[in-house]
C-alpha positions in Angstrom: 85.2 45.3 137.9 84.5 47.4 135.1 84.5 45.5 131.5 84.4 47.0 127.9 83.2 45.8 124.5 85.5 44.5 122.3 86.7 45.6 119.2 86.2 49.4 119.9 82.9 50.7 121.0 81.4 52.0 117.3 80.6 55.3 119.0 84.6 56.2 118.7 84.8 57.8 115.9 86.7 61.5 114.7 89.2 62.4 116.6 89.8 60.3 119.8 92.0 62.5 122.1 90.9 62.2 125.3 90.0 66.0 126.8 93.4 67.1 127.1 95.6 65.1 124.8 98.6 64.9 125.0 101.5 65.8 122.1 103.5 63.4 120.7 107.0 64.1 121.6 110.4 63.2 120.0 110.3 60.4 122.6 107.6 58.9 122.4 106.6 55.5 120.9 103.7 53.2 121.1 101.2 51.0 123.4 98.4 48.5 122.6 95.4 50.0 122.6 93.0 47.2 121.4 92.8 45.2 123.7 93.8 48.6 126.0 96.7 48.6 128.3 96.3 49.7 131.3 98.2 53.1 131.2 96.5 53.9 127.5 93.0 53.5 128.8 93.8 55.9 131.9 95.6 57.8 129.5 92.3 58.2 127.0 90.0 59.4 130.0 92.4 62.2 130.5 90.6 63.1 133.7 92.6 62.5 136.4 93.7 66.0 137.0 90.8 66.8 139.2 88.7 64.9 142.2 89.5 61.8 142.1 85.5 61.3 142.7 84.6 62.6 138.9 87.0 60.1 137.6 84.9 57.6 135.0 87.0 54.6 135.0 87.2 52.5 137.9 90.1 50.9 137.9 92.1 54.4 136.9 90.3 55.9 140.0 91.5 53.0 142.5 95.0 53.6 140.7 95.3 57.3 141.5 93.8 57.5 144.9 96.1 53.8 145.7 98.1 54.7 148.7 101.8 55.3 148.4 101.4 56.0 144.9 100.7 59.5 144.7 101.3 61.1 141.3 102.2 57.7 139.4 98.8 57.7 137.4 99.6 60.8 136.1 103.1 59.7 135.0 102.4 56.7 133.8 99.4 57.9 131.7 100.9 61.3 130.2 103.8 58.7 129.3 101.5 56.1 127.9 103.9 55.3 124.8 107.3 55.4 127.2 106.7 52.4 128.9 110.2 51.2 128.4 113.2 49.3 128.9 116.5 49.1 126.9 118.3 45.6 126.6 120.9 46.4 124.6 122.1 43.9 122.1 120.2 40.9 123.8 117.6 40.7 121.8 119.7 39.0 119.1 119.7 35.8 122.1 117.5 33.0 121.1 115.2 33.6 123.1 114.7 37.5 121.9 116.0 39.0 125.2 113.5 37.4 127.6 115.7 35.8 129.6 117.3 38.9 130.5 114.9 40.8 131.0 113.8 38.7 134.1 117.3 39.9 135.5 116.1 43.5 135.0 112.7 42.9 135.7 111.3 40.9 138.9 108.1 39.3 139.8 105.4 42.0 140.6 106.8 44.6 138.8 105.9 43.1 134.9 103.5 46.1 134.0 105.5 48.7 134.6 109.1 46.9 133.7 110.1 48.3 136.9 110.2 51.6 135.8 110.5 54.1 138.1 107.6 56.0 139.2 104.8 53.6 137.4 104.5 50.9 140.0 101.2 51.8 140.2 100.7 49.7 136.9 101.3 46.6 139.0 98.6 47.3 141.6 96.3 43.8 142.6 93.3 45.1 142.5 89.6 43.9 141.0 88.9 47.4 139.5 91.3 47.0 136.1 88.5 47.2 133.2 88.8 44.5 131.2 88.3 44.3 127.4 86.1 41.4 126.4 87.6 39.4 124.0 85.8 36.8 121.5 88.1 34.5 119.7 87.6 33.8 116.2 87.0 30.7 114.4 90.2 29.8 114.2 91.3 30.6 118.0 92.7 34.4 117.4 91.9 37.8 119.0 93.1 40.5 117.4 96.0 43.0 119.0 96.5 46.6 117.6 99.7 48.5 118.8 99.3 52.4 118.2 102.6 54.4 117.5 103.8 57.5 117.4 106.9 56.6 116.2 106.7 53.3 114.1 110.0 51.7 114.1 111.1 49.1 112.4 113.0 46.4 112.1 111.2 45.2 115.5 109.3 42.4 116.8 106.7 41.6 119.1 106.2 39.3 121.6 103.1 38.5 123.2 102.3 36.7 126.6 98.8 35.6 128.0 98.4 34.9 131.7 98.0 31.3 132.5 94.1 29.7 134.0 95.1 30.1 137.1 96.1 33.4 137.9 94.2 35.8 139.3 94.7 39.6 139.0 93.0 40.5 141.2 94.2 38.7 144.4 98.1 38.4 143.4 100.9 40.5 142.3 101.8 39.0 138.1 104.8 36.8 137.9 107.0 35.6 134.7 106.3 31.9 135.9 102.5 33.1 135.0 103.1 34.1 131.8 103.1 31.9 128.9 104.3 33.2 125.5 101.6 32.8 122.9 102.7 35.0 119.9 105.9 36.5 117.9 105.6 38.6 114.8 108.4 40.7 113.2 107.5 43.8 112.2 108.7 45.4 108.9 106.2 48.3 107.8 103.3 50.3 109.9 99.9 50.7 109.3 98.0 53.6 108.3 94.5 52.2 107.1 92.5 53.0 110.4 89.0 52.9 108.5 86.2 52.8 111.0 88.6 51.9 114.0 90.6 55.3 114.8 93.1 54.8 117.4 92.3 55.5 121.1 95.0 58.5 121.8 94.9 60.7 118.7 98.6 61.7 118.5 99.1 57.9 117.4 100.1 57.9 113.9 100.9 54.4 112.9 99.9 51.0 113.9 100.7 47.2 114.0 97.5 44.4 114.0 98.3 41.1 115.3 96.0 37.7 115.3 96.7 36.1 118.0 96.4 32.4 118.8 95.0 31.9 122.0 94.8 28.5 123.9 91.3 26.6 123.4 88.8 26.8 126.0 89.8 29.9 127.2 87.4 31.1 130.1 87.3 33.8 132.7 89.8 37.1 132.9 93.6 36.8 132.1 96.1 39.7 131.2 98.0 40.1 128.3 101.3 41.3 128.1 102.9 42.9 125.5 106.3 43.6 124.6 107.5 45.7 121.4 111.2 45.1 120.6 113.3 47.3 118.3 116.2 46.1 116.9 118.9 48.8 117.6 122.0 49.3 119.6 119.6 50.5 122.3 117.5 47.8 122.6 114.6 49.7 123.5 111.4 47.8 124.4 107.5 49.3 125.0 105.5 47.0 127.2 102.3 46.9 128.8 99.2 45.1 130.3 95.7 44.8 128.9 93.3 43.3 131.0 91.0 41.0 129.2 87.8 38.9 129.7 87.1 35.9 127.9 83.4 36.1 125.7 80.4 34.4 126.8 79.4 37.1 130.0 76.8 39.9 129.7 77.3 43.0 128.6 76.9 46.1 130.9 75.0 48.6 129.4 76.7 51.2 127.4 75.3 54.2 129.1 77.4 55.9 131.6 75.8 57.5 134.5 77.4 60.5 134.9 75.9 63.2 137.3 72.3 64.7 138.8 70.6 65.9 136.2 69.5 69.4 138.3 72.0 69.8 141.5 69.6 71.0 143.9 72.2 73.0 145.3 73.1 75.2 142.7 70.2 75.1 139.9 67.5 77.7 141.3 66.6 79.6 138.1 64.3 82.3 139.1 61.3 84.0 135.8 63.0 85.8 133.6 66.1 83.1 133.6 67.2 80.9 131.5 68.5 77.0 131.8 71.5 76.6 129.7 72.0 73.0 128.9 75.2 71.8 127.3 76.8 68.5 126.1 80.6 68.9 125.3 82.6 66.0 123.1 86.2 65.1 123.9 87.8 66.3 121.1 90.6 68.9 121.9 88.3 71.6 120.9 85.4 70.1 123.6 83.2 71.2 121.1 79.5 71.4 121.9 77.3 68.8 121.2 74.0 69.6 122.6 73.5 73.4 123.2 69.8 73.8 124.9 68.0 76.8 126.3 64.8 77.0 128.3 63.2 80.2 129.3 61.8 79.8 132.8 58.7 81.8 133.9 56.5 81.5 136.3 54.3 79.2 135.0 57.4 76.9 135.0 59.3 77.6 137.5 59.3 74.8 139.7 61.9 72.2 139.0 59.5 69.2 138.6 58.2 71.1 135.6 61.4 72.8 133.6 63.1 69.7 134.5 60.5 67.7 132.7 60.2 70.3 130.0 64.1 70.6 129.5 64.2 66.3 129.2 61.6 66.5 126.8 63.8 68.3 124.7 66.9 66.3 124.8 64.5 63.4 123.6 65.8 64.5 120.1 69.3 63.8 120.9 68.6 60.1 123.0 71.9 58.7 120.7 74.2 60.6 122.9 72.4 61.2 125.9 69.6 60.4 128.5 68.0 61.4 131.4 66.0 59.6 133.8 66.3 56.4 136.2 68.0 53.4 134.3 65.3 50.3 135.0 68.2 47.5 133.8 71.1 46.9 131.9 69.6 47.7 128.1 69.5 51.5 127.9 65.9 51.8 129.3 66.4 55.2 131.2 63.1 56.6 132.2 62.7 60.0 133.6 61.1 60.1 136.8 58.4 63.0 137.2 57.3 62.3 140.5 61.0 63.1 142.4 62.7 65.2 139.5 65.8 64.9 141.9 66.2 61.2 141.2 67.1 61.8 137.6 70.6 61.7 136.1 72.2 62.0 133.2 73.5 59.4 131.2 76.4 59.2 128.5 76.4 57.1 125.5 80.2 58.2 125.4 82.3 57.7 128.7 84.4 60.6 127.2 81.4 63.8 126.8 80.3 65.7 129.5 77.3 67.2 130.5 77.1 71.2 132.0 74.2 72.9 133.4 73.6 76.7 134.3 71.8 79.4 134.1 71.5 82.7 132.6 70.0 85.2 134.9 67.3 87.6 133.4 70.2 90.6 133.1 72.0 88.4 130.6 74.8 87.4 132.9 75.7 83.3 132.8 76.6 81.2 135.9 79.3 80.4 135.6 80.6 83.6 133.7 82.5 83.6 129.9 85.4 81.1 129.6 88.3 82.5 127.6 89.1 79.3 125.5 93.4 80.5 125.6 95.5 77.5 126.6 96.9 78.2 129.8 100.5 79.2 129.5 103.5 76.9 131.5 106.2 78.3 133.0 109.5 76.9 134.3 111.7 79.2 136.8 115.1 77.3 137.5 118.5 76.2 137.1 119.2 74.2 133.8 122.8 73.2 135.0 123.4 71.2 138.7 126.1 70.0 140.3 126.3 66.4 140.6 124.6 65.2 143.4 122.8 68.5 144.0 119.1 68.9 145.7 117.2 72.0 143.9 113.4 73.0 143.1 112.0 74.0 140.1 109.2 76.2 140.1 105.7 76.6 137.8 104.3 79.4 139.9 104.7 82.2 136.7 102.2 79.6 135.0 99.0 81.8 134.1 95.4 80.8 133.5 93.3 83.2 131.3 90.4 82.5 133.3 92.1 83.4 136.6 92.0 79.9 137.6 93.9 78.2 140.1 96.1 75.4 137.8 96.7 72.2 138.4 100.1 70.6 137.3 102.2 67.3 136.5 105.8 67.2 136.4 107.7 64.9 134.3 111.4 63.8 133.7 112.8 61.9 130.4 115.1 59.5 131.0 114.4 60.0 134.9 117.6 57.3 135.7 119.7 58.3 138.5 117.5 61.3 139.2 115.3 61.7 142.0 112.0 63.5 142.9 109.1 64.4 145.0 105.5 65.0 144.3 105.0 65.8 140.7 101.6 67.5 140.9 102.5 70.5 143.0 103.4 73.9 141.8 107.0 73.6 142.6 109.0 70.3 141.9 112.1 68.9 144.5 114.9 67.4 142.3 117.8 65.3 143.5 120.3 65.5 140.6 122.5 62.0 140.0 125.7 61.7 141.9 127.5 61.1 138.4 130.5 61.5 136.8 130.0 62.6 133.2 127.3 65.0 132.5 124.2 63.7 132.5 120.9 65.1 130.8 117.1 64.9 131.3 114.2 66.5 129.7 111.7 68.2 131.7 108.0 68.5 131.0 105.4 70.9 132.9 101.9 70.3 132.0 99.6 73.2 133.5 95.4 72.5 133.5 92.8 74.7 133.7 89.9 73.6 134.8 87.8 76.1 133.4 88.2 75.5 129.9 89.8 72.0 130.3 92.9 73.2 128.0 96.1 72.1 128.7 100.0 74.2 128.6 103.3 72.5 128.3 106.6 73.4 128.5 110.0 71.6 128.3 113.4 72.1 129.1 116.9 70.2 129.5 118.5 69.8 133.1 122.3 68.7 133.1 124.0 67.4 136.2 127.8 68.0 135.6 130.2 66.8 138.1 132.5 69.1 140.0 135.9 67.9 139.0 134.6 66.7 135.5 135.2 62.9 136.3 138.2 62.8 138.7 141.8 61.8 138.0 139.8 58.9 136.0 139.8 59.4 132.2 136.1 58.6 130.6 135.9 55.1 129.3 137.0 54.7 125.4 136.1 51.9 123.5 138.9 49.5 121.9 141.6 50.8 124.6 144.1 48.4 125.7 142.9 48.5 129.3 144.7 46.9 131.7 143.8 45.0 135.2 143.2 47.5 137.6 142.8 50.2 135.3 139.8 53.0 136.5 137.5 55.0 133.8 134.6 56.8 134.7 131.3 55.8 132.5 127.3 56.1 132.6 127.9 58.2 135.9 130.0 55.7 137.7 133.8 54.5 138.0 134.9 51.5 137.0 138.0 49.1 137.2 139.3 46.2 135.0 138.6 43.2 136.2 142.3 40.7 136.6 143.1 38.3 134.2 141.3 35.8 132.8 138.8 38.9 132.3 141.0 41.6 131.2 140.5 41.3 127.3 137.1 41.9 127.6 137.7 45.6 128.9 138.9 46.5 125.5 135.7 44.5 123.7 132.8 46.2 121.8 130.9 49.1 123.6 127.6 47.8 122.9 128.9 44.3 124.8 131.5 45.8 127.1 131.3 49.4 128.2 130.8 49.8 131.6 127.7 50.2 133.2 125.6 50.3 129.8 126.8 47.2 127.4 124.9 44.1 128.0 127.8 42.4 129.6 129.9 44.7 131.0 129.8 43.1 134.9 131.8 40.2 133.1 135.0 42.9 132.3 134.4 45.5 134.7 133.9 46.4 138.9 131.8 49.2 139.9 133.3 50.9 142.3 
């Protein structure tokens, strides 16, 4: 089980995009990221486009390599603000909605809302990295939602697992939740002083202090639900994993790789080592740019090596290298076995790069062109209902003539179906509807050579053959009658007999078929 400091490590400062960050888009929203939900801490890492093995979280590693999950990290992380659920007009019910929501969303399947694609959210696993959490004085930890589009009027509703459950050994159920905070929400925040937010597209935040139950021990989750008052009802939800204070601290330095790879580090006299530290900022700037000359005097590991970690002595505030001895940051360098020594990060987020120049001025590995990579989409943008079809991302170009990797995304994705969406080419099963019906589609290319990241978007309409049938499209405030058919929300419909007919003609947001919040009560789906 990983843990991490609570509030935000001090060492997160500037601009907090993970390596490849991505853009706030017209649909995007908001997550908790203090203390982090599950998709926004994947989400901040940003690195689980390659080997699953270089991954520096845990929990996100366990979650992408979790079998019969395949590509649901991805989705769920790049969508880190979407994870949503529309209610309609319920949350004007006493109870803000939750009742209802239960219908929509069963036992085991709370993280994600049972959204499709992002069950991995709901895995049971030990690996989630918990925030630790210190109540104040008066019983409250603080809760910071980041936005990206700060609406309001909403409310929030917050839920804290009870004693007993365990996340770790079994799937998170509503009777384990117990609701431990509302707030209505008027006006966003802007004042992020020291605290910048986690994803650096956020542009707006709420705070909460939240009363928690006395005597609190031991790991729980929170669960957090944003509610915007709107016809749509749309809700944001997610899980933070959290850790009561009181336990010890792991140490802050991350080990991150070998300090010299024996199997690819032979500098020869007349070479030079080329020692980098990149940030995480979207430029990956350079933090530590080093360069030893290696002659033969020096040549032998034991000795450049120790020469080259004298050097970074200088910069021992973002990283070290050596043997760590405990938990405190006490990371010796080991001179007897040179291979034993690895680098260590005083920010999760950097990364370290050796090479080496060879004596005719050539660098391994050679000059990366710093371009974006450039995402392309080759396919239809019109369907037929019901249709099977593949787009394609194979015209996608690299600069550095670098196999891409890619990640497929569809928004709204209801009704439509789909394969792996980390391939070059994407299967799409349209909706069998019968009214048009529109998505947006996202390709997200990555090179790895200069970790930049291309994205591309475009609309996909499924349109029905006959446009709808001999069934007119649904109309509200028409006097419908028992028996009468209307085609809706990519369905038919009838009219339910008498006593329920009235209702047929009631208010759209209550009433119309297959998308008002009671519309089972005037109509049959047929």
């Amino acid at each position: 089980m990983n843990r991490r400091p609570f509030p935000l490590h001090p060492l997160l400062s500037g601009t907090l995009a993970a390596l490849l960050a991505v853009p706030a888009l017209g649909w995007a929203h908001g997550a908790v990221d203090s203390p982090v939900s599950r998709q926004t801490l994947c989400r901040s890492y940003a690195d689980y486009w390659g080997s699953a093995d270089k991954m520096k979280d845990e929990g996100c590693r366990r979650a992408v390599t979790a079998p019969g999950h395949a590509g649901q990290m991805i989705h769920a992380a790049t969508q880190w603000n979407e994870v949503n659920r529309d209610i309609g007009g319920r949350y004007n019910d006493a109870d803000g909605g939750e009742a209802f929501l239960k219908t929509q969303v069963p036992d085991g399947k709370i993280c994600s809302v049972n959204r499709p694609g992002m069950d991995v959210l709901n895995l049971v696993m030990p690996e989630w990295t918990r925030t630790e959490v210190k109540p104040d004085a008066s019983g409250k930890i603080a809760v910071r939602l980041i936005t990206t589009a700060a609406h309001v009027p909403s409310f929030v509703r917050i839920y804290l697992s009870k004693a007993d459950y365990d996340s770790a050994s079994r799937p998170l159920r509503w009777d384990d939740l117990q609701l431990v905070h509302t707030e209505e929400l008027t006006q966003a925040r802007k004042d992020w002083g020291d605290k910048p937010p986690l994803i650096s597209s956020a542009n707006g935040f709420f705070q909460f202090q939240v009363e928690v139950p006395p005597g609190r021990t031991g790991n729980a989750v929170l669960f957090t639900w944003w509610q915007r008052r709107d016809p749509q009802g749309e809700g944001f939800y997610g899980c933070s994993d959290i850790t009561f204070g009181g336990m010890p601290q792991p140490s802050p330095w991350l080990k991150e790789k070998v300090f010299i790879d024996g199997n690819g580090i032979d500098p020869k006299p007349g070479d030079t080592v080329h020692y980098r530290v990149f940030g995480h900022d979207r430029e990956v700037s350079e933090l530590i740019d080093l360069k030893l000359p290696i002659t033969a005097s020096n040549q032998a590991p034991a000795v450049w090596g120790k020469q080259l970690a004298q050097q970074l002595a200088g910069n021992r505030d973002v990283v070290r290298v050596g043997v760590n001895r405990n938990d405190n940051g006490d990371i010796v360098f080991d001179s007897s076995d040179v291979y034993k020594n690895f680098n260590y990060l005083s920010d999760a987020r950097n990364s370290t790069q050796m090479s080496v120049d060879t004596g005719g001025g050539g660098e391994i590995p050679g000059p990366i062109d710093e371009r974006p990579p450039v995402a392309v989409i080759d396919g239809p943008t019109e369907v037929k209902a019901g249709e099977s079809f593949t787009m394609s991302g194979t015209r996608s170009t690299s600069y550095n003539g670098t196999p891409l990797r890619y990640a497929w995304s569809m928004t709204p994705a209801l009704g439509w179906s789909y394969g792996s969406n980390i391939q070059e080419s994407f299967s799409i099963t349209a909706p069998a509807t019968t009214t048009p019906t529109t998505t947006r589609l996202r390709l997200t290319v990555l090179d790895d050579a200069n970790r930049k990241r291309g994205e591309i978007e475009q609309d996909l309409t499924a349109k029905p053959e006959s446009g709808g049938g001999d069934y007119p499209a649904y109309k509200e405030g028409s006097p419908y009658k028992a028996g009468d058919i209307v085609s809706n929300a990519g369905g038919l419909y009838r009219c339910k007999p008498w006593p329920y007919t009235d209702w047929c003609k009631g208010a759209a947001w209550a009433y119309a078929p297959g998308k008002g919040v009671h519309w089972d009560q005037a109509w049959d789906k047929l």
